[in-house]
C-alpha positions as a printed Julia matrix, in Angstrom:
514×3 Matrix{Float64}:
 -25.8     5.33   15.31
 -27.27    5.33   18.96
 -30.57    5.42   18.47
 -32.78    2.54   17.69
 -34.58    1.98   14.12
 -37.96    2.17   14.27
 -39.02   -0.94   11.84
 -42.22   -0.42   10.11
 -43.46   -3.64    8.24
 -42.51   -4.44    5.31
 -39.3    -2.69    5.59
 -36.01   -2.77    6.67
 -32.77   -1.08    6.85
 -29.44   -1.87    8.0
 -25.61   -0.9     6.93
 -23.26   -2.59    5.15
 -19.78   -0.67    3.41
 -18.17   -0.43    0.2
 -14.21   -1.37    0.35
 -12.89    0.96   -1.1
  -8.97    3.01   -0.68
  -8.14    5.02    0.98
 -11.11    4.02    3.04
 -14.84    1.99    2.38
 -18.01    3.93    1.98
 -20.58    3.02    3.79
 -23.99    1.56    2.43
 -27.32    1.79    3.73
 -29.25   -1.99    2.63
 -33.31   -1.14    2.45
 -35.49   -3.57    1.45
 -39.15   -3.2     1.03
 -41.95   -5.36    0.46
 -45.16   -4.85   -1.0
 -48.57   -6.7    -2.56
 -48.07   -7.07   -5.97
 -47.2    -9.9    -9.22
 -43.46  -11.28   -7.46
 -40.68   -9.39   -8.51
 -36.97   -9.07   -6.74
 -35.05   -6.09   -7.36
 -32.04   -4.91   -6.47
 -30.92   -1.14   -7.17
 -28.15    1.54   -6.57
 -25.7     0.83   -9.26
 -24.7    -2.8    -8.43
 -22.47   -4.13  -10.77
 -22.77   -7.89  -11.97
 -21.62   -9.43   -8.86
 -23.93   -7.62   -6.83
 -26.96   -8.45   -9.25
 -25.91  -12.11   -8.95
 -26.88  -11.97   -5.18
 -30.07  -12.46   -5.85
 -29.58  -16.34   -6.53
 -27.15  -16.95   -3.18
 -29.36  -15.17   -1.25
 -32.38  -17.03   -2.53
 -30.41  -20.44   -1.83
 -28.57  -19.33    1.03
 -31.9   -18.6     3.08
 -33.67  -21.47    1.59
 -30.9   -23.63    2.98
 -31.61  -21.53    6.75
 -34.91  -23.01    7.19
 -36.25  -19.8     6.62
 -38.71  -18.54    3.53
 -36.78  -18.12    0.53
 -37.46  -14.65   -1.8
 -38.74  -16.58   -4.81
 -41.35  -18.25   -2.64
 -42.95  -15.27   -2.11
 -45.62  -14.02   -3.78
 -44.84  -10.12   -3.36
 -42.61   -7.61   -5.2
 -39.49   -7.08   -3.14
 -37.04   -4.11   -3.77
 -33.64   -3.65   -2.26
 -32.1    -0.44   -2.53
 -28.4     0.24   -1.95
 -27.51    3.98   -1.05
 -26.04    6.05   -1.93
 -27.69    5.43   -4.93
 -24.36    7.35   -7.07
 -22.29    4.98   -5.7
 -20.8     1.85   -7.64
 -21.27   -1.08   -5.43
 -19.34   -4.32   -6.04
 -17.9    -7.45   -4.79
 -19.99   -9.83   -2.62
 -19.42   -8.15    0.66
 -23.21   -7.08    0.25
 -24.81  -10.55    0.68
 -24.88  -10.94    4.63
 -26.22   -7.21    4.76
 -28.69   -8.08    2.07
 -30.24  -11.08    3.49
 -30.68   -9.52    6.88
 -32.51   -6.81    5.42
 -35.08   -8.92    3.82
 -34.96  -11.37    6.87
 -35.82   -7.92    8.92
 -38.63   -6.78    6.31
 -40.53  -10.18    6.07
 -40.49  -10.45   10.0
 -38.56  -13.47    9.95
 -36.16  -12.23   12.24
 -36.77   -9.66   14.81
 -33.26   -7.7    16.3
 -31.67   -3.99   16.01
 -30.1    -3.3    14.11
 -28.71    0.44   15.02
 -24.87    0.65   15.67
 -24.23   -2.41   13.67
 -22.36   -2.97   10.09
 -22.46   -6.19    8.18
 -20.22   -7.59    5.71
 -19.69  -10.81    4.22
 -20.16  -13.24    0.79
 -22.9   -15.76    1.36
 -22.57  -19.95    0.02
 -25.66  -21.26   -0.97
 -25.46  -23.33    1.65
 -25.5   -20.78    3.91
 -22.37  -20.11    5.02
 -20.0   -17.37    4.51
 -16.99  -16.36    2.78
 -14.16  -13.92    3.38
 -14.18  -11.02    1.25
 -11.69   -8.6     0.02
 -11.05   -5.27    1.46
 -12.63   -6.01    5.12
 -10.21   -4.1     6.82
 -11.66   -1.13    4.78
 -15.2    -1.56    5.77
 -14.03   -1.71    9.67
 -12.02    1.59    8.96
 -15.06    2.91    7.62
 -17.47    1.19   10.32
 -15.31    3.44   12.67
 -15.12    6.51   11.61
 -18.9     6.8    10.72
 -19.77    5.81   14.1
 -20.74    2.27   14.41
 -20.07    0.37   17.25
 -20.43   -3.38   16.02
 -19.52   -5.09   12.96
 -20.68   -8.51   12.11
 -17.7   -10.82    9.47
 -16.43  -13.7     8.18
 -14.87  -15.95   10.82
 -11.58  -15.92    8.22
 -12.32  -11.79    8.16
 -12.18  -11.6    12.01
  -8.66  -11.21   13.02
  -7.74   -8.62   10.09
 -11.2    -6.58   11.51
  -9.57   -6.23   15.0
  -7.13   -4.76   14.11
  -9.64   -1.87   14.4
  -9.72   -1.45   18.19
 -12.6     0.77   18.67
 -14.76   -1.7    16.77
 -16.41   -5.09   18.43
 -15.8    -7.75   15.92
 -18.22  -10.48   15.5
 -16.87  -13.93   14.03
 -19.83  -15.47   12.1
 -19.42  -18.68   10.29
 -23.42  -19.09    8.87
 -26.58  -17.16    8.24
 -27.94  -18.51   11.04
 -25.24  -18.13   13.23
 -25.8   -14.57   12.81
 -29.47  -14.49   13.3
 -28.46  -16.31   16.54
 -25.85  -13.86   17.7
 -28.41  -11.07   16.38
 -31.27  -12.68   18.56
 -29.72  -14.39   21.09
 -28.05  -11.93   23.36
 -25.92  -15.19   25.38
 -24.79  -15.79   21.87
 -22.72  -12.92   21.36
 -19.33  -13.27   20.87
 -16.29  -10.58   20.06
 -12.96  -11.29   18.21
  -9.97  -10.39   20.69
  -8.19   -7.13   19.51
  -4.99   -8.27   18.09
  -1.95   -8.45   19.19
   1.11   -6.3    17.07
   2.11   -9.13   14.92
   5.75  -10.34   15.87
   8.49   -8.68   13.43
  10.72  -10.62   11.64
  14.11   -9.57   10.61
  16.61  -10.53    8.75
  19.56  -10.07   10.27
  21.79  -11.8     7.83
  20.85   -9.62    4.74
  24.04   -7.0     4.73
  26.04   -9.37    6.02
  26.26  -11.88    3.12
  27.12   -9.88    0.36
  30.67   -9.23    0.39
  32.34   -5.87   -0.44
  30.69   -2.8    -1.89
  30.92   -0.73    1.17
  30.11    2.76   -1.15
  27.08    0.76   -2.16
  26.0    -0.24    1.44
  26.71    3.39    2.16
  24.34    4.78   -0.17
  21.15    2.35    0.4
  21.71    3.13    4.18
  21.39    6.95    3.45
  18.4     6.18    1.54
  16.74    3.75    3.45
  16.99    6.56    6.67
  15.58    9.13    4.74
  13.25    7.55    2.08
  14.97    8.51   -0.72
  14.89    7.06   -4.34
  18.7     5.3    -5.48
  19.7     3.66   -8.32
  22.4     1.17   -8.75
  24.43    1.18  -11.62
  27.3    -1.64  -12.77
  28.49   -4.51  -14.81
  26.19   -7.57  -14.32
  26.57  -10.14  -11.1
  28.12   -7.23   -9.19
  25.14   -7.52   -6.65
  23.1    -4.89   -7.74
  19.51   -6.96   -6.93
  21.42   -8.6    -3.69
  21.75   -5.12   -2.22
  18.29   -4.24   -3.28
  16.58   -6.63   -1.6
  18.4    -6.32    2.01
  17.14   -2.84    1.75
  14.07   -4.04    3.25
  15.77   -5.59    6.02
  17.2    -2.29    7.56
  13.94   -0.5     7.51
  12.44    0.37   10.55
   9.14   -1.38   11.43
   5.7     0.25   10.29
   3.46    1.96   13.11
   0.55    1.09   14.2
  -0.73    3.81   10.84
   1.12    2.69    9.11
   0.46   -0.6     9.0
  -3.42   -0.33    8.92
  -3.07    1.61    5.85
  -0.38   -0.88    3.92
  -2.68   -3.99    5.53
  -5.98   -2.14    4.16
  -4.62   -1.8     0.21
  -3.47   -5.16    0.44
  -6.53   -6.42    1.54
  -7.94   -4.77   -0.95
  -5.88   -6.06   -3.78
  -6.29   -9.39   -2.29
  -2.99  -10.07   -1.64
  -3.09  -10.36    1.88
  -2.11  -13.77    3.14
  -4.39  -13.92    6.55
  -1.37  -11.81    8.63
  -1.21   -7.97    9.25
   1.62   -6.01    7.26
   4.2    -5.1    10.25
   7.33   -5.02    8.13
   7.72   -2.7     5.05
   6.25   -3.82    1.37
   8.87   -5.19   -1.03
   7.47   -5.15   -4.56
   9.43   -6.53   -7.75
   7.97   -6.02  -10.75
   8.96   -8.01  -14.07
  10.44   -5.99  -16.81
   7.59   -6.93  -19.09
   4.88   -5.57  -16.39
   2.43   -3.55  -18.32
   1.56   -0.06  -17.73
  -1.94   -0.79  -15.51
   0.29   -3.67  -13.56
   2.81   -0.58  -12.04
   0.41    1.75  -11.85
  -3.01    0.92  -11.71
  -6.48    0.58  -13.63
  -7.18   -2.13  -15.91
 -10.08   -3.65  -18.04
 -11.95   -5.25  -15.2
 -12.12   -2.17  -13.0
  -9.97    0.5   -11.24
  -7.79   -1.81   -8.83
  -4.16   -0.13   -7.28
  -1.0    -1.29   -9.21
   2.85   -2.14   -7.73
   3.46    1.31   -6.83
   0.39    0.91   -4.49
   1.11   -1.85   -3.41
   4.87   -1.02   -2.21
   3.03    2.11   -0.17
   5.36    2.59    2.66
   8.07    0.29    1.55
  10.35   -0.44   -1.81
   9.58   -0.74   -5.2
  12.42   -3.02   -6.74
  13.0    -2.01  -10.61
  15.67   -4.49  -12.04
  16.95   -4.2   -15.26
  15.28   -0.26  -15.14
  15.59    0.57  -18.47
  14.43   -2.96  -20.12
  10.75   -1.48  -18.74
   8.73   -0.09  -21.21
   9.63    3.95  -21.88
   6.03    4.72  -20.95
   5.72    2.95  -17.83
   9.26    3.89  -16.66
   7.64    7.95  -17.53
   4.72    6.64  -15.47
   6.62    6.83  -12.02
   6.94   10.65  -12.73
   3.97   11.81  -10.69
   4.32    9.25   -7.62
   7.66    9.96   -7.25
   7.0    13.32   -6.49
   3.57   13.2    -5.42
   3.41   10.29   -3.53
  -0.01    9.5    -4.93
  -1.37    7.93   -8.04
  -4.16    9.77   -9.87
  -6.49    7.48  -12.2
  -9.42    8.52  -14.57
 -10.61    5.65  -16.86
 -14.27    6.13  -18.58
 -15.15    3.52  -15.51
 -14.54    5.68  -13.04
 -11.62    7.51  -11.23
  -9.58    7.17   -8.11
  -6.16    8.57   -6.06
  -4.21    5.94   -4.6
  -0.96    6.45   -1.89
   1.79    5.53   -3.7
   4.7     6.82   -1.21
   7.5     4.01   -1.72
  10.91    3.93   -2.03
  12.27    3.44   -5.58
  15.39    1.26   -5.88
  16.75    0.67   -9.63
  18.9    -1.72  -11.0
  20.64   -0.82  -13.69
  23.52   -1.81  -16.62
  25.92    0.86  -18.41
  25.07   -0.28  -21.31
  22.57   -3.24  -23.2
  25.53   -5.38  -22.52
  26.63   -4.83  -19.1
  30.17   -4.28  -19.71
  30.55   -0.79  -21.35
  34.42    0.78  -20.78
  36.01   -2.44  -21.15
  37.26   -4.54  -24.08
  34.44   -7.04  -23.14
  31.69   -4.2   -24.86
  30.63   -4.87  -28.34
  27.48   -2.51  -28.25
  27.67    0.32  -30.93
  27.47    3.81  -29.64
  23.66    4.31  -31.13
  22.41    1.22  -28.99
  24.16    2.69  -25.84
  22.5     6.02  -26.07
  19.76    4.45  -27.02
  19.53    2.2   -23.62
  20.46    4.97  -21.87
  17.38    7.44  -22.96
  14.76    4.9   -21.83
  15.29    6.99  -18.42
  13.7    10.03  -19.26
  15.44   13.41  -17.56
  12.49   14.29  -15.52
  12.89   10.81  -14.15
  16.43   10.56  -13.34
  16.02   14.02  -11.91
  13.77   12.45   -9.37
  16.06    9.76   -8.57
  18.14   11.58   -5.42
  21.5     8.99   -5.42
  23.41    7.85   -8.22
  25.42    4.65   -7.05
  28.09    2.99   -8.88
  28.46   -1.32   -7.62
  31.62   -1.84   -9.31
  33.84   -4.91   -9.69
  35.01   -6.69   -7.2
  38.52   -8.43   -6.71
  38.67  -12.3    -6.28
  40.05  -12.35   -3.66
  37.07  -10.51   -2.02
  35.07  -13.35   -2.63
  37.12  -15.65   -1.36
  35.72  -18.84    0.54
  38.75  -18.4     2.84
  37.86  -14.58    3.58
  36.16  -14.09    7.39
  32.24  -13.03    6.34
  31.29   -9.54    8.35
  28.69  -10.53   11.69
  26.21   -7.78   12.99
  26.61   -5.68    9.84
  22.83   -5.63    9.35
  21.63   -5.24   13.01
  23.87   -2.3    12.84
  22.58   -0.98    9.9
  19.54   -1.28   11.16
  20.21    0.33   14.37
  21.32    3.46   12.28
  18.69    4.03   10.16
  16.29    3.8    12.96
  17.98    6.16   15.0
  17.85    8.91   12.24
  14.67    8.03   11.21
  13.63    9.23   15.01
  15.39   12.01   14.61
  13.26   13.18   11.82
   9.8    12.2    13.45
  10.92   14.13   16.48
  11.75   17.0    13.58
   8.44   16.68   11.59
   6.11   16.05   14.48
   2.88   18.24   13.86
   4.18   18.7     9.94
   0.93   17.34    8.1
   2.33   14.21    5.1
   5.53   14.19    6.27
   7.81   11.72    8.02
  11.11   11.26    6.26
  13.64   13.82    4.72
  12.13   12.66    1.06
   8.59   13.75    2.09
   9.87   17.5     2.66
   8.33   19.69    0.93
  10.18   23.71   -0.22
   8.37   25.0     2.82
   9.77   22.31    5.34
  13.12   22.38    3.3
  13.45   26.67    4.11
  12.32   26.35    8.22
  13.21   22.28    9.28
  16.92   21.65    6.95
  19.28   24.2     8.55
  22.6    24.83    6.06
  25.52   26.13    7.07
  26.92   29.3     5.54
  29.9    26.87    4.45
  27.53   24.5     3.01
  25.36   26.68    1.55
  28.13   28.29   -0.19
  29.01   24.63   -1.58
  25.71   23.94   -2.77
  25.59   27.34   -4.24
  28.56   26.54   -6.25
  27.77   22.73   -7.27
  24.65   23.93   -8.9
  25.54   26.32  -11.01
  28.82   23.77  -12.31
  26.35   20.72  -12.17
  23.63   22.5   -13.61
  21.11   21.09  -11.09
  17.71   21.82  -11.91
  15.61   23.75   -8.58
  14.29   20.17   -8.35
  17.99   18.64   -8.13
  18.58   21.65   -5.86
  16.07   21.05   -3.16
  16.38   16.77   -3.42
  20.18   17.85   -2.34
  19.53   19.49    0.77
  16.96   16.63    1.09
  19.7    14.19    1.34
  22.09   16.35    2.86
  19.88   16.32    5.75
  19.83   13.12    6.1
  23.45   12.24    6.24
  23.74   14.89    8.87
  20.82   12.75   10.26
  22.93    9.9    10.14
  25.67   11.64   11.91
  23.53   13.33   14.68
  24.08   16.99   13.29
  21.43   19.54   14.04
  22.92   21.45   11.16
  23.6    20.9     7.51
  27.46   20.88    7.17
  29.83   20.94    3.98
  31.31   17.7     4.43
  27.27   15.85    4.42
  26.54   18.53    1.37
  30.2    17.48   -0.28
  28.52   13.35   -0.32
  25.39   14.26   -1.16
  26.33   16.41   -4.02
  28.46   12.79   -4.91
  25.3    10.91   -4.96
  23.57   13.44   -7.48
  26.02   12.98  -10.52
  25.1    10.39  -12.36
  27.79    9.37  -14.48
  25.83    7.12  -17.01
């Protein structure tokens, strides 16, 4: 991107990007112009939004000062390439009207090393867009050295360090920066957004120690739990101070969970530090979990909680075929979609927490169930076998004694911070452990090959699995999630080695007893 564009008259090219996941594309703008009856065209597969920027930029530059498009007695002809490439959303409109500001010798600069982005008013200013930390991702890694965005797009953009971000509020405050030289201006590379705990989570809900157990174990090693009991047990209290004792996302990490939500456009100005937390409704439909829909191929929940939690409550009051959806993320850690619009692979690597009942009404064993035997089994197939098989811990939140919950009873202090403490200590332990191992940072992410050479057993425990799966009948999926877990309680307890006693509670978490 080094070398300077020669510009012949009449035409013009400079870069703008597709945002796109797991990355943008980037998009070389050319416009020509030639003698001929007045015609403006724009091609390379734009879709409708795209097509439409014809009009802004026809106002927008009118509103400059400068010669407007439809004033112009000559056929003009933008292309956008690669011309196989869908191109959509308004992020085109800056690189668009620079092009033909370039090609009508309006405006005179270079434009080699530079990438433009932004959605033009007609008055001339611009407007964020979606997805801009995808187009600096992709400004990077194809070379560029400058990238021209949104003053609201600036702060999210430097998050790319190796990029120098230009804030531009106008059209013609980017012809000035463009032509100017003493106008130039960078965004400061930010700052690692502060973190912000919660260090009260564990500590308010009272009891359920076995429960607390279990989401620890799987919040260290990534694993997928379920939680199982009568109603107001605390089932969705746990859930959600899950996120609390997760260690913080890296610096990756959280370009790649800021980027989709970007994307998806529900990023609220900040970058992502802290691990996702996504609750879908019961009633979500089968494009809202996973993806797709009528208006184009956008990432769903399980996208969106990349790197963090996935909260099903109420589990099996989802739809059976969107509950049967999760079967390829949760083992894949990826989403897949082909619709006749196009097709895409999403990350989809969360951590899947569900809430469950015994039966429809809550209470099944005591003299307070009235549901028929049909209508529990019933419930209770909703979650498919090849699902619950993925599910690694089975955890029962039980009843709790009054007196538990007594006003009068001293509340625990520090129990979080401590939890906290503990999962990040074994969560080092397994970077140390998978350092160089391509995909995989937790226990959950292990694959058969990292299971044989990285999750050392014990003859003793070996000999215990070995048993437990032939009288549990675990499937070779349930065999290898068990060392899987295994190795993370032995995690947990600083244990190089697999021994029987963390087999013997892993093995505890596997039965499901519903």
């Amino acid at each position: 991107m080094g070398e300077k564009q020669k510009i012949a008259s009449g035409f013009a090219r400079v870069f703008g990007a597709q945002p796109m996941l797991p990355k943008g594309a980037v998009v070389s703008v050319e416009c020509d112009i030639a003698k001929g009856l007045h015609a403006f065209t724009i091609v390379g597969l734009p879709d409708k939004s795209v097509e439409e920027a014809k009009d802004r930029l026809a106002s927008a530059i009118k509103n400059s000062d400068l010669e407007s498009p439809k004033k112009t007695n000559k056929k003009i002809v933008i292309s956008l390439a690669p011309a196989a490439l869908k191109k959509e959303g308004a992020a085109f409109d800056l690189p668009l009207a620079l092009s033909y500001l370039l090609a009508s010798e309006q405006a005179a600069f270079d434009p080699s090393g530079k990438l433009f982005a932004g959605e033009l008013s007609l008055d001339g200013t611009l407007s964020p867009v979606l997805g801009c930390l995808a187009i600096a991702v992709a400004a990077r890694d194809a070379g560029f050295t400058d990238l021209y965005v949104p003053l609201e797009n600036a702060d999210e953009a430097s998050l790319i360090s190796e990029l120098r971000i230009h804030p531009v509020a106008s059209l013609t405050d980017a012809l000035e920066q463009l032509t100017k030289p003493g106008a130039k201006k960078s965004a400061i590379h930010r700052t690692r957004p502060a973190h912000e705990h919660d260090d009260t989570a564990l500590d308010e809900i009272r009891g359920q120690a076995s429960a607390k157990r279990g989401l620890i174990i799987a919040a260290a090693g990534g694993h997928n739990i379920a939680l199982y009991g009568p109603p107001g047990t605390g089932k969705t209290l746990l859930a959600r101070a899950t996120v609390s004792i997760l260690p913080n996302l890296s610096e990756e990490e959280m370009i790649e969970v800021t980027t989709i939500h970007s994307l998806s456009g529900t990023l609220n100005g900040h970058a992502i530090s802290r691990p996702p937390f996504r609750s879908p409704h019961h009633t979500s439909s089968y494009a809202a979990l996973i993806g797709g829909g009528s208006s184009g191929i956008r990432p769903g929940e399980a996208t969106l909680a990349h790197r963090g939690v996935l909260f099903a409550d109420e589990f099996p009051e989802f739809h059976r075929d969107v509950i049967n959806a999760l079967r390829e993320p949760l083992e894949d850690r990826v989403i897949s979609i082909a619709r006749s619009k196009g097709s895409a692979v999403f990350p989809a690597n969360f951590m899947l927490i569900a809430a469950l009942n015994p039966c429809p009404c809550g209470f099944w064993g005591t003299q307070r169930c009235s549901c028929m035997p049909h209508l529990v089994e019933k419930y209770r197939r909703k979650i498919s076998g090849p699902v619950a098989d993925r599910i690694d811990m089975w955890v029962s939140v039980g009843e709790m004694a009054p007196e538990t919950l007594s006003t009068q009873t001293k509340r625990s202090s520090g129990e979080t911070k401590r939890a906290r403490e503990t999962v990040a200590a074994a969560r080092a332990r397994q970077r140390a452990r998978f350092k160089g191992v391509k995909d995989t940072s937790t226990n959950a992410d292990m694959g058969p090959k990292e299971i044989e050479s990285l999750a050392e057993l014990t003859p003793k425990a070996e000999e215990t699995l070995q048993g437990a799966a032939r009288s549990m009948k675990l499937s070779p999926r349930g065999y290898h999630r068990t060392i899987k877990l295994a190795r993370t309680i032995a995690d947990l307890a600083a244990s190089e080695t697999i021994e029987p006693s963390h087999m013997l509670e892993a093995l505890q978490y596997r039965a499901r007893e519903l």
